[in-house]
C-alpha positions in Angstrom: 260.9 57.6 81.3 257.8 59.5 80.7 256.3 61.0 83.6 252.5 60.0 83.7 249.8 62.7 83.8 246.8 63.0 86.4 243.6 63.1 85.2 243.0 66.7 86.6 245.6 67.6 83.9 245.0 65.8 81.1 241.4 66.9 81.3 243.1 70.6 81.6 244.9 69.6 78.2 241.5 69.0 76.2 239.8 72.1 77.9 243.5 73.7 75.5 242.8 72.1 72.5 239.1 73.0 72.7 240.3 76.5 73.7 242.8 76.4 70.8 240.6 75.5 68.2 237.6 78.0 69.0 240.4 80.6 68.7 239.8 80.0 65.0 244.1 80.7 64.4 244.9 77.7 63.6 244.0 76.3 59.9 241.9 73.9 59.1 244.1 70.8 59.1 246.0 71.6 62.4 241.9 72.2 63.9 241.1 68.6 62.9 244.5 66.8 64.2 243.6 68.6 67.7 240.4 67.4 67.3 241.3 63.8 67.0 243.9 64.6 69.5 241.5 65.9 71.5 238.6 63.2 70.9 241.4 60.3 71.8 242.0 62.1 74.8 238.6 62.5 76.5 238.1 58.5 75.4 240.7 57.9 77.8 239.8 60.2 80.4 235.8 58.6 79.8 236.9 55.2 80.3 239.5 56.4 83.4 236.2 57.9 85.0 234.1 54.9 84.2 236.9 52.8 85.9 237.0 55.3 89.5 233.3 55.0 89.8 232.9 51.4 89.6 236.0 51.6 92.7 233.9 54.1 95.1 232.3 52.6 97.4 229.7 54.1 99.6 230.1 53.2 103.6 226.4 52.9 105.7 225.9 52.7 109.0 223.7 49.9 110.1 221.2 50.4 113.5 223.5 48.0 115.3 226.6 50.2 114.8 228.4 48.3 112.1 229.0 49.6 109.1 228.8 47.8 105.4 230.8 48.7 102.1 229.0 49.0 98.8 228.8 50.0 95.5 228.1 53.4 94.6 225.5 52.0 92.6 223.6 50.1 95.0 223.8 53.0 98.1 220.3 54.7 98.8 
């Protein structure tokens, strides 16, 4: 069973492969299979973001002591 990666650390494994491949060591056709790597990678990790924002929501405090739950979006 493969164990599933947190955000936090597949966004550490793209800062690697863009660490990796301004190193300039590796040759030219291992630089542009990390790149893809790399570039499938932060399309996850985009979409993944997109996905947590949408669920934040924002609580305010109305004047008669209630409070109301909304959408990042929409808070002041």
């Amino acid at each position: 069973m493969e164990e599933q990666l947190t955000f936090e650390q597949r966004l550490n494994q793209v800062k690697e492969i863009i660490e990796g491949i301004e190193g300039g060591q590796m040759s030219l056709e291992d630089s542009v299979r990390q790149f893809e790597t790399g570039i499938q990678a932060l399309n996850g990790l985009e979409k993944e973001l997109s996905e947590m924002q949408r669920r934040v929501t924002v609580l305010l405090s109305r004047s008669d002591g209630t409070t109301e739950e909304k959408p990042l979006e929409d808070a002041p």
